[in-house]
Backbone as XML, in Angstrom:
<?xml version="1.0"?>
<chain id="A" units="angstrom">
  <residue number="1" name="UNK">
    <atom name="N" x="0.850" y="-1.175" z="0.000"/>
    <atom name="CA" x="0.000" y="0.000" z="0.000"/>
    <atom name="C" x="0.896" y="1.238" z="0.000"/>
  </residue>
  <residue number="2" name="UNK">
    <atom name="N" x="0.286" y="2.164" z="-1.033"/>
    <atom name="CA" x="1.701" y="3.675" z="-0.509"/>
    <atom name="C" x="1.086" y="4.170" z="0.011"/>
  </residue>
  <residue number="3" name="UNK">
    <atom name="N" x="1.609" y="5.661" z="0.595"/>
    <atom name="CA" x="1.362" y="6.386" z="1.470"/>
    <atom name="C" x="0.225" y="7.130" z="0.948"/>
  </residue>
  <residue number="4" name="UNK">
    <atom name="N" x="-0.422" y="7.134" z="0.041"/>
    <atom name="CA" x="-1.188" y="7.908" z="-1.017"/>
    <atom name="C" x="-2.269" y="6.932" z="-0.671"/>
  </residue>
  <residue number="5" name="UNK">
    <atom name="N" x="-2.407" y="5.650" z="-0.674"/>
    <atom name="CA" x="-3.906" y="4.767" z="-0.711"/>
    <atom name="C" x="-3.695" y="4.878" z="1.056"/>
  </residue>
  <residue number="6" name="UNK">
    <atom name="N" x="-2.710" y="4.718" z="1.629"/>
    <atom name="CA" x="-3.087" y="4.325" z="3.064"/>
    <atom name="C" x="-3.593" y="6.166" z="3.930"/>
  </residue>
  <residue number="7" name="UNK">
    <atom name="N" x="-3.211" y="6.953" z="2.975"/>
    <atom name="CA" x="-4.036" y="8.370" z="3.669"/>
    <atom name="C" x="-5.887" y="8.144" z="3.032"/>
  </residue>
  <residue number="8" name="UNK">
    <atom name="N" x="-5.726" y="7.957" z="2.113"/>
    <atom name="CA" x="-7.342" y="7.930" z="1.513"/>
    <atom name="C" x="-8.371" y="6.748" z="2.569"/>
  </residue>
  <residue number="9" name="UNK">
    <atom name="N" x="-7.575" y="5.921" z="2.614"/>
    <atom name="CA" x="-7.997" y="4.670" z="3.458"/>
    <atom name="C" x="-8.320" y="5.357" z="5.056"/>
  </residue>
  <residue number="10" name="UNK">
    <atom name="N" x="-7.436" y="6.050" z="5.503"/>
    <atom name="CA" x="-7.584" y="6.806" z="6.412"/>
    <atom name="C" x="-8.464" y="7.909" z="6.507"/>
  </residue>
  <residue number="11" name="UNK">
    <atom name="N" x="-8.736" y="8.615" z="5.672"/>
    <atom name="CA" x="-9.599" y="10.189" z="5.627"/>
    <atom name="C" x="-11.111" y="8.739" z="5.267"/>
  </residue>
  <residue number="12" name="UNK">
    <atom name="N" x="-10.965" y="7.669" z="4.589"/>
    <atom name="CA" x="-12.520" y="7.351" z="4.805"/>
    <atom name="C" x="-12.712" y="6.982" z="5.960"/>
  </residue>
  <residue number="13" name="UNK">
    <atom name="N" x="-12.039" y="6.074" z="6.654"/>
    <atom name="CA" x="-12.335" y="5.548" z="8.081"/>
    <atom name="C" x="-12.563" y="6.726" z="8.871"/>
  </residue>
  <residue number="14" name="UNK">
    <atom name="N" x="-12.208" y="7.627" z="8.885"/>
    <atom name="CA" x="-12.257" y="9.222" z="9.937"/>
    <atom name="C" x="-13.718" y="9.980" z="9.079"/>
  </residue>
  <residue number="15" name="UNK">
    <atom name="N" x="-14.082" y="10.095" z="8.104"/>
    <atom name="CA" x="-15.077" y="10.599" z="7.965"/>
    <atom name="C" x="-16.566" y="9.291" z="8.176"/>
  </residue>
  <residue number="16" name="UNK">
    <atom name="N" x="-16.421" y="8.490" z="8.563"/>
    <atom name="CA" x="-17.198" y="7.499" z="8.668"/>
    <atom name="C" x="-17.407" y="6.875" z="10.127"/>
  </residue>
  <residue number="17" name="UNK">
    <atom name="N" x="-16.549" y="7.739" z="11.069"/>
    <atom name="CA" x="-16.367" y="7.439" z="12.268"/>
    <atom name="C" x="-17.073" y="8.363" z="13.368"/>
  </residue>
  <residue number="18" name="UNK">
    <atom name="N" x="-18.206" y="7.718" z="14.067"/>
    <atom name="CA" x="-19.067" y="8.914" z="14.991"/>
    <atom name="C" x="-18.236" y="9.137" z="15.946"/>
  </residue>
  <residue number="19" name="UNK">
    <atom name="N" x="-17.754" y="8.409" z="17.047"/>
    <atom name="CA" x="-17.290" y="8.407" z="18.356"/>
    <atom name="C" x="-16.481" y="9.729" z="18.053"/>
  </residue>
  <residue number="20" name="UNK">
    <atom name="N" x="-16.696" y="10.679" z="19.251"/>
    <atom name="CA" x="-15.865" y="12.172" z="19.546"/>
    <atom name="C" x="-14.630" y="11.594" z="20.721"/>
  </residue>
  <residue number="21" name="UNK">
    <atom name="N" x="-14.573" y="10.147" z="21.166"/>
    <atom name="CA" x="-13.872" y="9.782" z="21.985"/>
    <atom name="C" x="-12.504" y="9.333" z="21.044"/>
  </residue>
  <residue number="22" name="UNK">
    <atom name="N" x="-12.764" y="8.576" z="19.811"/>
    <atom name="CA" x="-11.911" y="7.860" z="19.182"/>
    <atom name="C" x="-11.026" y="8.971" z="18.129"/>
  </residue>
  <residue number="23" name="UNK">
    <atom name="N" x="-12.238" y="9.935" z="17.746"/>
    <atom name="CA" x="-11.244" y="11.155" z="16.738"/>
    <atom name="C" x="-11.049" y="11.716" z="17.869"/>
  </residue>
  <residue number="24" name="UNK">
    <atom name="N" x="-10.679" y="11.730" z="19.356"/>
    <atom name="CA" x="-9.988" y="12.701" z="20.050"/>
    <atom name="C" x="-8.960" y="11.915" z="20.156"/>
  </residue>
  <residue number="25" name="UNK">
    <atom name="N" x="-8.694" y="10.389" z="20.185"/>
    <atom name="CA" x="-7.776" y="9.985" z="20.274"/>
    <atom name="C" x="-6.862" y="10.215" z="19.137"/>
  </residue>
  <residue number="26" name="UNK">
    <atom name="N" x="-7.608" y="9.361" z="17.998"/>
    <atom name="CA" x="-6.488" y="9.719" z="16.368"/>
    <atom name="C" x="-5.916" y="11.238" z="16.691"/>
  </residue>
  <residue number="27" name="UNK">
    <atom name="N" x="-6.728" y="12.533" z="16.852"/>
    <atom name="CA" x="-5.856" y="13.623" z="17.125"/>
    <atom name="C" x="-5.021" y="13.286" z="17.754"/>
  </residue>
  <residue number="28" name="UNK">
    <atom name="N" x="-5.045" y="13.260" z="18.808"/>
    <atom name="CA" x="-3.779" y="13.239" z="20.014"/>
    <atom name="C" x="-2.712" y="12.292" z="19.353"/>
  </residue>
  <residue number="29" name="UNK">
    <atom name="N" x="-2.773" y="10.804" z="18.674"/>
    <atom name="CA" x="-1.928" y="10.346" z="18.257"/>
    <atom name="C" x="-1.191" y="11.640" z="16.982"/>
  </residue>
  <residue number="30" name="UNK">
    <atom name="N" x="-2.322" y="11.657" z="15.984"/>
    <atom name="CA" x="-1.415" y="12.323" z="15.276"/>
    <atom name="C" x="-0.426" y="13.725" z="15.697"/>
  </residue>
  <residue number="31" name="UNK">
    <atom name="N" x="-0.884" y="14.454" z="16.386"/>
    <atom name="CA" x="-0.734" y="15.902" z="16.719"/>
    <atom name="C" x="0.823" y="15.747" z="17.546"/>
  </residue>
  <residue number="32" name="UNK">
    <atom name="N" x="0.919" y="14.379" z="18.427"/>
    <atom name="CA" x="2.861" y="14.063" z="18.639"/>
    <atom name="C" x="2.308" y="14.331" z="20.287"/>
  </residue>
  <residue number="33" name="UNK">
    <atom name="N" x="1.257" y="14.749" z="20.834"/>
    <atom name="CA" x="0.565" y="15.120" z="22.583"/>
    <atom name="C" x="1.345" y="14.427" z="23.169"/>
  </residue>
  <residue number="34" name="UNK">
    <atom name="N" x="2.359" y="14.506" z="24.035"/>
    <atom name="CA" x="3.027" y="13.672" z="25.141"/>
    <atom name="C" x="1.690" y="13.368" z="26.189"/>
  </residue>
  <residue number="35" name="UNK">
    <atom name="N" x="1.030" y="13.851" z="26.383"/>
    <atom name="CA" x="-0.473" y="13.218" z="27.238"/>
    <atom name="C" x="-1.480" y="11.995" z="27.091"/>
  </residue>
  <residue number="36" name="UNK">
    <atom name="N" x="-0.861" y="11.605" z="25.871"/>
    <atom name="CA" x="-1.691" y="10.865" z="25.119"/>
    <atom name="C" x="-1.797" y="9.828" z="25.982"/>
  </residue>
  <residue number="37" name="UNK">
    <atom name="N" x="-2.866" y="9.261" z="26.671"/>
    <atom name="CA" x="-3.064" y="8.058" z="27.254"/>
    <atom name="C" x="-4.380" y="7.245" z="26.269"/>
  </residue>
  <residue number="38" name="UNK">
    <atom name="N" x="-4.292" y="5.891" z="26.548"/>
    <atom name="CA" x="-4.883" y="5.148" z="26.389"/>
    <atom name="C" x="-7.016" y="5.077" z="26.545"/>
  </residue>
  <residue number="39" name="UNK">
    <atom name="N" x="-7.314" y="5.343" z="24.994"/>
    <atom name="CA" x="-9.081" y="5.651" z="25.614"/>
    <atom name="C" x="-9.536" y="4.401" z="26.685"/>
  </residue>
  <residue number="40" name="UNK">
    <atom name="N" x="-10.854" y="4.873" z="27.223"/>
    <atom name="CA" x="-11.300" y="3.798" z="27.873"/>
    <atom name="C" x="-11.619" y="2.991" z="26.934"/>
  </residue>
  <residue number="41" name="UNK">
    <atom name="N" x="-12.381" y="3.384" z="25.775"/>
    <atom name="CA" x="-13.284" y="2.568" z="24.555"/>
    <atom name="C" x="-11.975" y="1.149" z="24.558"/>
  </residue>
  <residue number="42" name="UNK">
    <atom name="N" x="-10.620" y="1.752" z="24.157"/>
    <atom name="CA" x="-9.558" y="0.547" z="23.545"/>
    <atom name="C" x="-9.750" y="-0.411" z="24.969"/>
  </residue>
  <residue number="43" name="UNK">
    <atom name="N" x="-9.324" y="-0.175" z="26.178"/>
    <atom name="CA" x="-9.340" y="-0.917" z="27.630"/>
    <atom name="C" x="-10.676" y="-2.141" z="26.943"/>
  </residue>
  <residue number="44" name="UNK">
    <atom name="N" x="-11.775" y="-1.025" z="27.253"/>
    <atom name="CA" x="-13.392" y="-1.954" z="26.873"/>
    <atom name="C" x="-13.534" y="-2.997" z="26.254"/>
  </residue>
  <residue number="45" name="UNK">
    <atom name="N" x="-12.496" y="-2.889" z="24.814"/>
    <atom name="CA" x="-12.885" y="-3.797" z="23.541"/>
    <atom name="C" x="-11.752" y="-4.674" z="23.704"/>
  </residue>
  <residue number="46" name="UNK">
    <atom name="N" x="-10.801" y="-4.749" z="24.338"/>
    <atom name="CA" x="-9.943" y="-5.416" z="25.020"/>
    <atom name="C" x="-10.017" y="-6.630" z="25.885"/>
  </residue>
  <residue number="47" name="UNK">
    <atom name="N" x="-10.802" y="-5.873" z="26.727"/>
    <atom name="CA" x="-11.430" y="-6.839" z="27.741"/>
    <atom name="C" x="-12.552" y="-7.863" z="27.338"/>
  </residue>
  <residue number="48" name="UNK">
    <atom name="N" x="-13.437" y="-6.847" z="26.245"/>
    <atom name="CA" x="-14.750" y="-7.843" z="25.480"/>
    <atom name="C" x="-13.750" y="-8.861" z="24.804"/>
  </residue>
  <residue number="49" name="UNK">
    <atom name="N" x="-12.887" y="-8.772" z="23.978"/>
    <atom name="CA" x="-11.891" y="-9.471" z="23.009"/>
    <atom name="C" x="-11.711" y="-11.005" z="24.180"/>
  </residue>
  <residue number="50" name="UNK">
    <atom name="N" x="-11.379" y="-10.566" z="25.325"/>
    <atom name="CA" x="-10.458" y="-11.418" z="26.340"/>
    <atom name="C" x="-11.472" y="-12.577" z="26.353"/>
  </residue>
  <residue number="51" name="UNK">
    <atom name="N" x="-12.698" y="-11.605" z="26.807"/>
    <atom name="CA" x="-13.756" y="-13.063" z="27.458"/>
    <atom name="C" x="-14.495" y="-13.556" z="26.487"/>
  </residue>
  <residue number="52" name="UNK">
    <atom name="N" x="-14.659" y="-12.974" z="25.072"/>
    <atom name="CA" x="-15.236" y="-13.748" z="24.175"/>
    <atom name="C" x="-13.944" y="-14.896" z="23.671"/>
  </residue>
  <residue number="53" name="UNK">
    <atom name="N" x="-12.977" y="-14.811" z="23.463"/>
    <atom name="CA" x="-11.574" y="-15.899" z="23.447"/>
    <atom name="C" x="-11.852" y="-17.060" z="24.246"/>
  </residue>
  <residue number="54" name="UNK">
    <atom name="N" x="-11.723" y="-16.605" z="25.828"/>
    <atom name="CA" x="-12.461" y="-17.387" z="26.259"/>
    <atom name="C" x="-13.067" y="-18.416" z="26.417"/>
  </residue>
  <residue number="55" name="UNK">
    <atom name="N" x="-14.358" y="-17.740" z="25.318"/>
    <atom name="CA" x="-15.566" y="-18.559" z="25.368"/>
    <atom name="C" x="-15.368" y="-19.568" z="24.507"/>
  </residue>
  <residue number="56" name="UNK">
    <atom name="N" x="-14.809" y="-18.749" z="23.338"/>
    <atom name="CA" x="-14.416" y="-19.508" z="22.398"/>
    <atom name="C" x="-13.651" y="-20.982" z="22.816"/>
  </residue>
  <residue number="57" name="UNK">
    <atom name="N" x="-12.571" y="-20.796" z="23.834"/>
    <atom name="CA" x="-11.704" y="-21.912" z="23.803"/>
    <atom name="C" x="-12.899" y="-22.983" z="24.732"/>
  </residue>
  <residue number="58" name="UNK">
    <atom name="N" x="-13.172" y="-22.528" z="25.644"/>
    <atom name="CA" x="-14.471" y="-23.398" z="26.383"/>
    <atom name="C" x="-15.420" y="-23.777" z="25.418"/>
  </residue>
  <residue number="59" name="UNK">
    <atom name="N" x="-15.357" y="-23.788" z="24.220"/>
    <atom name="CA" x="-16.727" y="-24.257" z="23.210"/>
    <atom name="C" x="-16.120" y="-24.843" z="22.566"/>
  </residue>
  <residue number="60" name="UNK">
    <atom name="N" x="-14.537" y="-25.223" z="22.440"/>
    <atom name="CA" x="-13.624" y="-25.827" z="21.431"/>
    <atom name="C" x="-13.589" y="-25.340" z="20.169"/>
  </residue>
  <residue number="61" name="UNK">
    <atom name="N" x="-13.965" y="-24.221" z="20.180"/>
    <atom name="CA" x="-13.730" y="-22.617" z="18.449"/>
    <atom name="C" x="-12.179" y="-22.562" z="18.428"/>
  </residue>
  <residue number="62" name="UNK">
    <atom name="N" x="-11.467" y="-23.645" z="18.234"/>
    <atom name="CA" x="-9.647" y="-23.100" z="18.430"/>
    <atom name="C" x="-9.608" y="-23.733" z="16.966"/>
  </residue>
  <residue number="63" name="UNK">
    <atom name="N" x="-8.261" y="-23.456" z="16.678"/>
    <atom name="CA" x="-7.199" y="-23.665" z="15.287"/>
    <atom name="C" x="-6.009" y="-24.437" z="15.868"/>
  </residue>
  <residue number="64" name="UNK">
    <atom name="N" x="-5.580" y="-25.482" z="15.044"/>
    <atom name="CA" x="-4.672" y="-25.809" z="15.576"/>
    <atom name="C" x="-3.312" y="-24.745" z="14.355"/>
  </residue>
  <residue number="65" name="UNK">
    <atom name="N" x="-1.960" y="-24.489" z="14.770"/>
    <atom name="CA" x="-1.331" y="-23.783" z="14.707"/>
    <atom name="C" x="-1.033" y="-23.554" z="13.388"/>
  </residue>
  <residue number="66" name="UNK">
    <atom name="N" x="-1.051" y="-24.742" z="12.458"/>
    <atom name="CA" x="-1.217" y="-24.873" z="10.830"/>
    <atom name="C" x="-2.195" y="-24.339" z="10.842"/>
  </residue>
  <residue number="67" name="UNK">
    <atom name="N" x="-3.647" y="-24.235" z="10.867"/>
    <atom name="CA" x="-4.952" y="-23.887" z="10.633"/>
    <atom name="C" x="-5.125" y="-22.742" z="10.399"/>
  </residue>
  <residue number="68" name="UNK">
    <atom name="N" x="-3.984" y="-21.824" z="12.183"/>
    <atom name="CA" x="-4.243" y="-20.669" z="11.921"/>
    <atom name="C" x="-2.987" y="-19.896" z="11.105"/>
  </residue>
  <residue number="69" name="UNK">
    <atom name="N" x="-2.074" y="-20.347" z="10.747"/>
    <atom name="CA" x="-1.523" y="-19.872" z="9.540"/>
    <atom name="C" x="-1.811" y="-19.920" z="8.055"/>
  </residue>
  <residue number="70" name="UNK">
    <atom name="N" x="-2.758" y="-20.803" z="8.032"/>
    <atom name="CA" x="-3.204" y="-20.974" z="6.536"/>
    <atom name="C" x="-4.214" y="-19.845" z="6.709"/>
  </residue>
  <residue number="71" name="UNK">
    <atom name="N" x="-4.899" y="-19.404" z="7.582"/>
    <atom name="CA" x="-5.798" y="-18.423" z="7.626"/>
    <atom name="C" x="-5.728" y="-17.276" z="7.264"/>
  </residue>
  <residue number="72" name="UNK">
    <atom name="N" x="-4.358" y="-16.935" z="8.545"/>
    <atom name="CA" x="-3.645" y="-15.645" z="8.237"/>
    <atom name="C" x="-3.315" y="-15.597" z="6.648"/>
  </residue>
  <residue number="73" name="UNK">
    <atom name="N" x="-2.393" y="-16.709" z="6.287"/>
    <atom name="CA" x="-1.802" y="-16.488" z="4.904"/>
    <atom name="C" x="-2.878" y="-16.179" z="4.005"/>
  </residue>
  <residue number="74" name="UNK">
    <atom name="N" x="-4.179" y="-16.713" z="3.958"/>
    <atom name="CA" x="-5.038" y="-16.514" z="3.054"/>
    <atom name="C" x="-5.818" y="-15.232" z="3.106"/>
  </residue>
  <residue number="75" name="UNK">
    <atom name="N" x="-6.035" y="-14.471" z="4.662"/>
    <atom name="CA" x="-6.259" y="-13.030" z="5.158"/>
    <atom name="C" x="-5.257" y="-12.170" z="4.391"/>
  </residue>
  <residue number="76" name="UNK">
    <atom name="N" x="-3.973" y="-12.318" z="4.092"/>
    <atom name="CA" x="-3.432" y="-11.266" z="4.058"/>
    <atom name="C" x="-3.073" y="-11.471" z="2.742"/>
  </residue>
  <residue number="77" name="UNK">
    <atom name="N" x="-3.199" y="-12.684" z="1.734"/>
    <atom name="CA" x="-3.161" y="-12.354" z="0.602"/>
    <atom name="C" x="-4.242" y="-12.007" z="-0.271"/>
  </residue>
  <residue number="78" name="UNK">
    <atom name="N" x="-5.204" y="-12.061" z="0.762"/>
    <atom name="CA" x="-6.156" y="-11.345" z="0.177"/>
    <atom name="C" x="-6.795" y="-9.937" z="-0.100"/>
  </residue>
  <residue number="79" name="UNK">
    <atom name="N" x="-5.830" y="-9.572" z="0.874"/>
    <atom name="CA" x="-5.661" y="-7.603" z="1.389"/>
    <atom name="C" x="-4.460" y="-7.023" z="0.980"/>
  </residue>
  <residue number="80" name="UNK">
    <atom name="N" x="-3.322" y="-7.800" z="0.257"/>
    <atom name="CA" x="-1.865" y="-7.102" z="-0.768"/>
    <atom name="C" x="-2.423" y="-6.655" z="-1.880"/>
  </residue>
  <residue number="81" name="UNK">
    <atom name="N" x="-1.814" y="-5.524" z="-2.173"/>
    <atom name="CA" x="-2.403" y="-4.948" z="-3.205"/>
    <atom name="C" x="-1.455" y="-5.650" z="-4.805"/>
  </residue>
  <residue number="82" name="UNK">
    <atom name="N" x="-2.568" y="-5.632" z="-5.870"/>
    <atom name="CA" x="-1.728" y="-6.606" z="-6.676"/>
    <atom name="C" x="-0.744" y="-5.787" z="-7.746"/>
  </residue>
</chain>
């Protein structure tokens, strides 16, 4: 991706984005803020991430380690630009 598709990619995700919590964050990242701490929202979806995993492994939803590399490999050659 150049720097030219990954800004466009960016100005859509930011004009498509409601939360005033998350574009206060992207500011602060971009702007260089030594204050910049961590939103609650990222903590939140973190923690949801943790216990749905979880659940997952208690329901037997796992990959064994080939499985999940053929996944990835097939995720990400599917998102290189050609």
């Amino acid at each position: 991706m150049t720097a030219v598709e990954l800004k466009a990619q960016l100005h859509s995700m930011i004009d498509q984005e409601e939360s005033l919590e998350k574009l206060e964050a992207v500011q602060a990242v971009l702007s260089g803020e030594e204050d910049y701490t961590s939103p609650s929202w990222e903590k939140e979806e973190l923690i949801r991430r943790a216990k749905r995993s979880e659940e997952d492994i208690k329901a037997g939803r796992v990959y064994t380690l080939e499985e999940a590399k053929a996944r990835m490999a097939s995720y990400l050659k599917d998102r290189m630009p050609k």
